[in-house]
C-alpha positions as CSV (number, residue, x, y, z in Angstrom):
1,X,22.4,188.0,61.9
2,X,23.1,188.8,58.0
3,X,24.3,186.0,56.1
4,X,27.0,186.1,52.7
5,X,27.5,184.3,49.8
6,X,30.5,182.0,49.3
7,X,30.7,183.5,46.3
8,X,30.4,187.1,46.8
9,X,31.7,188.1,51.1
10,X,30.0,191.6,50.2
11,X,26.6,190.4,50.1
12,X,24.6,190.9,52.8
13,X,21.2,189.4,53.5
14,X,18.7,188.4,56.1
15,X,18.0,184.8,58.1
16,X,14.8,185.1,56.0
17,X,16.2,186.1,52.5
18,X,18.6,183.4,52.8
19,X,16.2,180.7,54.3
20,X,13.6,181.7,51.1
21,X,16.1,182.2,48.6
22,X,17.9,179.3,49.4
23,X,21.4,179.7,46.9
24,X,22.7,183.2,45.8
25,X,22.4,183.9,41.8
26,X,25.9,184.0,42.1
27,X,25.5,180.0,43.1
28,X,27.4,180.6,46.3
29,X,25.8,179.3,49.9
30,X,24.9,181.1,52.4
31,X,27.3,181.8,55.4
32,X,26.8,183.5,58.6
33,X,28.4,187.1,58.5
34,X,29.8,186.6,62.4
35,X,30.0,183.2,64.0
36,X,29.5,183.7,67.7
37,X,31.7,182.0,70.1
38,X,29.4,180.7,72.4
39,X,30.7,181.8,76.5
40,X,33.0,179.5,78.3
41,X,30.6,178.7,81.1
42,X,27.5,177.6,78.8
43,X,30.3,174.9,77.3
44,X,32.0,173.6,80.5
45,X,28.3,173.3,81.8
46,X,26.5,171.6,78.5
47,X,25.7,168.6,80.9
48,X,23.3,170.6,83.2
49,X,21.0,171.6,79.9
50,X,18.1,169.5,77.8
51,X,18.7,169.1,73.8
52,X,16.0,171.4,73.7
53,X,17.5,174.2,75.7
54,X,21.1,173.7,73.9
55,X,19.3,173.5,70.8
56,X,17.4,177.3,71.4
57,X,20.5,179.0,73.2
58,X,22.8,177.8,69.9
59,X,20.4,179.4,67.7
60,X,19.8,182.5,69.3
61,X,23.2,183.0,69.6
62,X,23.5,182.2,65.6
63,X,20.2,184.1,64.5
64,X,20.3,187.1,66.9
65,X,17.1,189.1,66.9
66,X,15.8,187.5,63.4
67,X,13.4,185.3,65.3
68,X,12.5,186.9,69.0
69,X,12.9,184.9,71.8
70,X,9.4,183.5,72.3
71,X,9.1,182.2,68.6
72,X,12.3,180.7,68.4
73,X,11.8,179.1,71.3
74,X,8.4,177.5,70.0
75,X,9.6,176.9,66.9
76,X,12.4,174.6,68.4
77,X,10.2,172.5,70.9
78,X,7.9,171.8,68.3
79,X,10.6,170.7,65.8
80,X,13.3,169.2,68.2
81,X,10.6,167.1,70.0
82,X,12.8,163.9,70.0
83,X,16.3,162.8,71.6
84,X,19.5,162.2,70.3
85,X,21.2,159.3,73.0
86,X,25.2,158.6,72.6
87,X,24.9,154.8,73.8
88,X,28.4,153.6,75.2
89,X,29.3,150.2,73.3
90,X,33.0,150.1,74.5
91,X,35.2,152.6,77.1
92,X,36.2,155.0,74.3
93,X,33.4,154.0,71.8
94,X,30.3,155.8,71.8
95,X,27.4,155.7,68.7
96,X,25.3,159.0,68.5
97,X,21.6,157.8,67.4
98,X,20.2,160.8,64.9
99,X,18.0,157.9,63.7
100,X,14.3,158.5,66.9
101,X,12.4,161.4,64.5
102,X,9.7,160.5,62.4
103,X,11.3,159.2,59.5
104,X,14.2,157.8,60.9
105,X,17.1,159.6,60.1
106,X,19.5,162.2,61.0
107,X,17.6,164.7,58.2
108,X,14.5,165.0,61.0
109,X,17.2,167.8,62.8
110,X,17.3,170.0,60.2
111,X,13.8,169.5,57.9
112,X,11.6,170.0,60.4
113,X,13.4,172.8,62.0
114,X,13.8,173.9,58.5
115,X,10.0,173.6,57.3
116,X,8.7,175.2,61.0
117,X,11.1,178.6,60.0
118,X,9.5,179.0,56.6
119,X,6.1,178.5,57.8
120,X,6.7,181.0,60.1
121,X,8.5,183.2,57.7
122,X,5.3,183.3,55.6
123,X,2.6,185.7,55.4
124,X,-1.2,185.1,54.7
125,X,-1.7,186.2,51.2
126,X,2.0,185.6,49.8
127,X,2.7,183.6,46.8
128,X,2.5,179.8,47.1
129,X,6.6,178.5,48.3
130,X,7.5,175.7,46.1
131,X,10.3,173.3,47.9
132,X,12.9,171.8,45.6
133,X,14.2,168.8,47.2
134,X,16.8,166.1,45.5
135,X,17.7,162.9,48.2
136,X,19.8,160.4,47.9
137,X,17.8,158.5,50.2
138,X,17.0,160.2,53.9
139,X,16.3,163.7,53.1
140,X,13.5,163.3,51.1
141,X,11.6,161.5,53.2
142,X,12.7,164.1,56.2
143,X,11.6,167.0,54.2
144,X,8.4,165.2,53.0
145,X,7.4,164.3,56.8
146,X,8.5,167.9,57.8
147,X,6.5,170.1,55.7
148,X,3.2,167.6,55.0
149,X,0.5,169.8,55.8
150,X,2.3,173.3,55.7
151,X,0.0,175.8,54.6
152,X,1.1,177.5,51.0
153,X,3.8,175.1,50.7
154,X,4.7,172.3,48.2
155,X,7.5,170.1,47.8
156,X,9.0,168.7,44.9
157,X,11.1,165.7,45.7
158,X,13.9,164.5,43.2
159,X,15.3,161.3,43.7
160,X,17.5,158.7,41.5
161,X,15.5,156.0,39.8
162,X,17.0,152.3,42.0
163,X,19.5,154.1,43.8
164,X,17.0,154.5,46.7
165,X,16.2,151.6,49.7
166,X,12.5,150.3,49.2
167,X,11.2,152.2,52.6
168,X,13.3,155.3,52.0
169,X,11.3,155.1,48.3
170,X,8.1,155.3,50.2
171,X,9.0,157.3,52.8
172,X,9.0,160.1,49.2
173,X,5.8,158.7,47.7
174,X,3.5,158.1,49.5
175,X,2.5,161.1,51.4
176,X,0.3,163.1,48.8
177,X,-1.3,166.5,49.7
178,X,1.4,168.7,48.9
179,X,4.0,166.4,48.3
180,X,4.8,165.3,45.0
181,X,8.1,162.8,44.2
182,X,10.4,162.5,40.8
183,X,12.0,159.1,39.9
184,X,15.2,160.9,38.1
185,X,16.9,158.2,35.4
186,X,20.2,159.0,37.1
187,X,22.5,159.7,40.0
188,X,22.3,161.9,43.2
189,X,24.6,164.3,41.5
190,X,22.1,164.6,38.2
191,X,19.1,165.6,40.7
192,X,21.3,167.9,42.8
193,X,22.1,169.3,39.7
194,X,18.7,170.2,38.3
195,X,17.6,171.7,41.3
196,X,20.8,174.2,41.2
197,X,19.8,174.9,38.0
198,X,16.3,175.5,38.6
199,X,17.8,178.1,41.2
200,X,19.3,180.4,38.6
201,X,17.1,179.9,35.5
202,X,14.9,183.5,35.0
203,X,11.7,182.0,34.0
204,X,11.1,179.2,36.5
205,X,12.1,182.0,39.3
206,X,9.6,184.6,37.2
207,X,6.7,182.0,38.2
208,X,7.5,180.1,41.2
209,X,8.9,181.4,44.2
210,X,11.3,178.3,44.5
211,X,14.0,177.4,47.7
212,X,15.8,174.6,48.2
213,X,15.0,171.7,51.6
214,X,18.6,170.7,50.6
215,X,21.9,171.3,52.6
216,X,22.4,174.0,51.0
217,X,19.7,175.7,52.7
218,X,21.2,177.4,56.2
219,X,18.2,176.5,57.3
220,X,19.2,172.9,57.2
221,X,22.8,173.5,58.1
222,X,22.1,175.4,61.9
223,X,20.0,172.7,63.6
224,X,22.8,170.0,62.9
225,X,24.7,171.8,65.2
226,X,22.7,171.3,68.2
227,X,22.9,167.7,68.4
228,X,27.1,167.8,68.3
229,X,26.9,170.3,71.5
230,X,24.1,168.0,72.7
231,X,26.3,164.7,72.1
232,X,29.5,166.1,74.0
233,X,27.1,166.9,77.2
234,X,26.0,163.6,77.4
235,X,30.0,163.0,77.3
236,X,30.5,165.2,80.2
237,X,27.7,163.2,81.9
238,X,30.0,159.9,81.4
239,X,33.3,161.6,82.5
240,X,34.9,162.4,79.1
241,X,36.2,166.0,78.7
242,X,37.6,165.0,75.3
243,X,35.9,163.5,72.2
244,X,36.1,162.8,68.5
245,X,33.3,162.5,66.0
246,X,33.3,160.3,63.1
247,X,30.8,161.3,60.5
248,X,29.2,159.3,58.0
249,X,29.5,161.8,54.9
250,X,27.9,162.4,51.6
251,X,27.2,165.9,50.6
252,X,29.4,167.2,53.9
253,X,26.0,169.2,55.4
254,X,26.4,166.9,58.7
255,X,30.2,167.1,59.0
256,X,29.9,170.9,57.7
257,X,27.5,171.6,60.7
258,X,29.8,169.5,62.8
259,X,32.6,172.5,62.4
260,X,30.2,175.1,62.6
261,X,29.8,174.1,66.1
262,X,33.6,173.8,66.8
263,X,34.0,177.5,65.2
264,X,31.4,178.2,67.9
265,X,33.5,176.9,70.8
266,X,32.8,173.2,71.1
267,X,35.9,171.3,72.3
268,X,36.4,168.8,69.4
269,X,39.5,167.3,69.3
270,X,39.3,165.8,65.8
271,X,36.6,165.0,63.3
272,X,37.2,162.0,60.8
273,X,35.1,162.0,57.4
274,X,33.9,158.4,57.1
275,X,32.9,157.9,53.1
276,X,32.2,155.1,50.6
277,X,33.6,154.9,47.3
278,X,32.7,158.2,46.7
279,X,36.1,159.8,47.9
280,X,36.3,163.1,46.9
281,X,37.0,164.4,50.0
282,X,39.0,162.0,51.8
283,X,41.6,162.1,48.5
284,X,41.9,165.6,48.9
285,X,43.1,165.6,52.3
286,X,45.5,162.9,51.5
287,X,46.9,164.9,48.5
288,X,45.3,168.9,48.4
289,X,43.9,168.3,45.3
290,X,39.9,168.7,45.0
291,X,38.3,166.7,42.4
292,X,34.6,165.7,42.0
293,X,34.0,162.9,40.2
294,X,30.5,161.1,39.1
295,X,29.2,159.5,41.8
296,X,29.3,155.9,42.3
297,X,26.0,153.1,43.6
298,X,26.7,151.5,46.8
299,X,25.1,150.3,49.6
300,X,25.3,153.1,51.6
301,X,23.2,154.8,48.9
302,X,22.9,158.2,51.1
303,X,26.7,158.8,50.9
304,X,26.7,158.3,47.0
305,X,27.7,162.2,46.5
306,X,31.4,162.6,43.8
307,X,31.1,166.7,43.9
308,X,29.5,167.7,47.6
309,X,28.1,171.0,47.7
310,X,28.4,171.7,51.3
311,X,32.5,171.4,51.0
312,X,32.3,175.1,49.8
313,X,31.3,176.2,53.1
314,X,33.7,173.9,54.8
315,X,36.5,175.4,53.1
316,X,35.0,178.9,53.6
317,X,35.4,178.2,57.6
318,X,39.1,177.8,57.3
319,X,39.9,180.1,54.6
320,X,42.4,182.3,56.8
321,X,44.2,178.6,57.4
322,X,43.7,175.7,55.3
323,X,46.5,174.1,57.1
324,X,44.1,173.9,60.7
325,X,41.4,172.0,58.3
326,X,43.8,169.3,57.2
327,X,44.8,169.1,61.5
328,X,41.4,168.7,62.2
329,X,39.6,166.7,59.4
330,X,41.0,163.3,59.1
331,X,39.4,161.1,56.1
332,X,39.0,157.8,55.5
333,X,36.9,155.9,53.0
334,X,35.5,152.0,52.6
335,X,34.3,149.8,49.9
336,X,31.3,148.0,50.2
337,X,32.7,145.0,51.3
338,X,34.7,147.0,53.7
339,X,31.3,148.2,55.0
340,X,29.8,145.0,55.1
341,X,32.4,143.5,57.2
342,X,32.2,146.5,59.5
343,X,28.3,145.9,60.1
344,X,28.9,142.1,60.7
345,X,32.0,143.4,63.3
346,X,29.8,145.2,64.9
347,X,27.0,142.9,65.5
348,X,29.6,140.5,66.4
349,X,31.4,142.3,69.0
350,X,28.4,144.2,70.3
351,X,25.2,142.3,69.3
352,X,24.4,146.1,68.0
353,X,22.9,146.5,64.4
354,X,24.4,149.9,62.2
355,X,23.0,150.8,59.1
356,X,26.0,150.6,56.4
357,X,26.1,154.4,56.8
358,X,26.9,154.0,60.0
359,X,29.1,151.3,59.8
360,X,31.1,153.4,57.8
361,X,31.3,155.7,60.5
362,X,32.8,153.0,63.1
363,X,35.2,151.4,60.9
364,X,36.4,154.8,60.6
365,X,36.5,155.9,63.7
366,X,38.5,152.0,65.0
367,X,41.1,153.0,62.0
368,X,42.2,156.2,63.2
369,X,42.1,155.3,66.7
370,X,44.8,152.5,65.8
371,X,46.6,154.7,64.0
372,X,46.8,157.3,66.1
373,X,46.4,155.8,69.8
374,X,44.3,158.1,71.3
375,X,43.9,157.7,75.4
376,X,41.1,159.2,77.4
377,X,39.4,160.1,74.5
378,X,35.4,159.4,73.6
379,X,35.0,158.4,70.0
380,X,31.1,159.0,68.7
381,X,30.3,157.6,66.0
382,X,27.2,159.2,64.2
383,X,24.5,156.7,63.6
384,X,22.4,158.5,60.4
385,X,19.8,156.6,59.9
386,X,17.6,153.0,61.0
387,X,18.4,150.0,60.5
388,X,15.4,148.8,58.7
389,X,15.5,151.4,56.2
390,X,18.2,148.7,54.5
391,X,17.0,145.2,54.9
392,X,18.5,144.1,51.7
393,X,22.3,144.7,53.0
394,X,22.1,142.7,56.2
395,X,22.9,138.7,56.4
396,X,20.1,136.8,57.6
397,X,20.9,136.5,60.9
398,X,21.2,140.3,61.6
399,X,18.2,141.0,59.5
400,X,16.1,138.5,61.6
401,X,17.1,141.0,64.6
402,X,16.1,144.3,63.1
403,X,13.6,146.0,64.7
404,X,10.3,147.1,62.2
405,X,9.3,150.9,64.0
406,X,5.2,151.0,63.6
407,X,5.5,154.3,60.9
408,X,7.4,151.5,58.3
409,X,4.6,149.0,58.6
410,X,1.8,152.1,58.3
411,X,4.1,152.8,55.1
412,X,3.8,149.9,52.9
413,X,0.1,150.1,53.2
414,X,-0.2,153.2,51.4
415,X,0.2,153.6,47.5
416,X,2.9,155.2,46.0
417,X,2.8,158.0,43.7
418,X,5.9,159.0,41.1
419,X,6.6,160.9,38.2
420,X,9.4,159.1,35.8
421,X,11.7,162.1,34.2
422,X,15.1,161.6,32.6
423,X,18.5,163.9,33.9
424,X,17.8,166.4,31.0
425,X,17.0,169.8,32.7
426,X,14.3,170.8,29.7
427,X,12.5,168.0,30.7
428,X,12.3,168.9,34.4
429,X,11.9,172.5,33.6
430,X,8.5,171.3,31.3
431,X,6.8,169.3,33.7
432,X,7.6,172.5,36.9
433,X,5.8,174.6,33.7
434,X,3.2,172.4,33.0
435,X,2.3,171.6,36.5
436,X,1.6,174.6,38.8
């Protein structure tokens, strides 16, 4: 499979080239040349196959013969070595847990699928790969967990100085070998935005070979996909022929991948981007106008993205018909007390406890099924990430209910390790310099 910029629909690279290099000079994302549409029987039959197996015949069907057979197939039982459950709370309500890899979050999908690609990619005697990572909250600690140990690898983590949950902080700092974590005196956006301009500057790129574990990386972006194919199986399983996902969104990777997979052939009959405060996208599809904006702290910290990067690729799916991605995308967005209310309602109604991320996702998903009264239809909901990655934005009487997973109490025994930088790109650029 050769891959293209958004930027430039003449270029034409490799899986590997665009894994390694991460974002074109031309600052485009990669894009599959050909999206496959996956044969009718493999979809009406989804119920009768593992993740694992849906997982390797998606990505053989994306990659071609870049990876044989074998090794792909490796690669993806080592990586996808976890499940993915859609857990019925009500007839037509269904919550997608993303949240049983190691760190806890949705991010496991694609960083360890990711960080198993490139150490395959790499070749004894090549020049060290140095990762560029900013987080918001979950990736980081995916990424860090995913490539801890990689030969010839090391990962730089950017993250915004208190914009991050206490375990999602050491979840980034705590790992050592080569793993190394930046408290940025900003936002999301101002850490996204030094590592895209890391990308593109000549004499960081003279000296390091750098890529990105962001979203931006394809490598990232493909895995996502098996989980939505892997979700609507489990739907067949329970009767339900038609579904709708509502996705928690931030930088639009997870939604992005989400559409991917319908471009492929899955059956979706409607996604809804679920946001905070951060609105970009949701106030476009209510009035065609895109407009990032600075990004905005609120407790769904992982979703605090004003200018998402992966919308590019999004609107490169539907470029022939912009009109089919306003039918299919619906958008909604919540303030935090919105979300709050949301993760008491569902507690209440339930006795189930969602992260705000993915109480966002519910509300969402209730709204436009009032609106739009849908019949014999399963909503999922995605659920991102764990509940006790947030203590601080649960009541007491939810938080006396969360459940503490045995890798968060391992974590706050271990010291934490950061390096304080300002949003200033010289300064990043100095200290990438100064320590090789």
């Amino acid at each position: 499979m050769k891959f293209y910029s958004t930027n430039n629909t003449d270029l034409r690279v490799s899986f590997k080239e665009a894994v390694f290099n991460s974002m074109p000079q031309d600052k485009g994302l990669y894009m599959p040349v050909e999206i496959p549409r996956l044969d009718d029987k493999f979809i009406n039959n989804l119920d009768g196959y593992t993740l694992p197996e849906i997982a390797f015949y998606v990505a053989q069907n994306l990659l071609g013969d870049d990876i044989p057979a074998d090794d792909l197939q490796a690669i993806i039982e080592d990586a996808i070595n976890f499940y993915a459950p859609i857990v019925k709370l009500e007839d037509d309500v269904y919550v997608l847990e993303l949240f049983h890899g190691p760190s806890l979050a949705f991010k496991d999908f694609g960083a360890r699928f990711m960080s198993r690609v490139m150490s395959y990619f790499l070749e004894e005697g090549e020049k060290q790969l140095d990762v560029l990572v900013a987080t918001s909250g979950d990736t980081g600690g995916a990424v860090a967990l995913g490539f801890l140990g990689v030969p010839n690898t090391r990962v730089t983590i950017l993250y915004p100085k208190g914009k991050v949950s206490e375990i999602q902080e050491l979840q980034l700092t705590t790992n050592g070998q080569n793993i190394r974590a930046l408290e940025i005196d900003g936002t999301f956006d101002d850490c996204q935005a030094l590592v895209k301009q890391a990308f593109t500057d000549i004499e960081l790129n003279a000296k390091y070979r750098l890529t990105s574990a962001n979203s931006i990386n394809i490598a990232r972006l493909i895995p996502q996909t098996f989980y939505y194919f892997n979700a609507y199986a489990q739907a067949l399983k329970q009767g339900k022929t038609k579904v709708v996902f509502s996705v928690p969104s931030g930088n639009f990777g997870n939604i992005g991948a989400g559409l991917l997979a319908w471009k492929m052939g899955l059956p979706v009959q409607q996604f809804i981007a679920a946001t905070n405060a951060n609105d970009t996208v949701p106030q476009f599809l209510k009035h065609g106008v895109f407009e990032p904006k600075p990004s905005v702290a609120t407790i769904s910290n992982a979703m605090d993205v004003g200018n998402p990067s992966n919308w590019i690729r999004i609107a490169n799916l539907f470029k022939e018909d912009m009109s089919e991605l306003n039918k299919l995308i619906a958008g909604y967005s919540f303030t935090d007390d919105e979300t709050s209310a949301a993760i008491q309602a569902i507690y209440d109604r339930y006795k189930y406890i969602a992260c705000p991320h993915t109480a966002i996702a519910w509300q969402a998903l209730k709204d436009y099924q009032q609106d739009l009264h849908v019949d014999d239809t399963a909503g999922i909901f995605l659920s991102t990430a764990h509940p006790c990655k947030f203590p601080d934005v649960f009541p007491s009487e939810i938080a006396a209910h969360v459940e503490q997973p045995e890798q968060v109490a391992s974590l706050q025994a271990k010291q934490k390790h950061t390096v304080a930088l300002g949003k200033d790109f010289d300064g990043f650029k100095d200290f990438l310099l100064k320590n090789i």
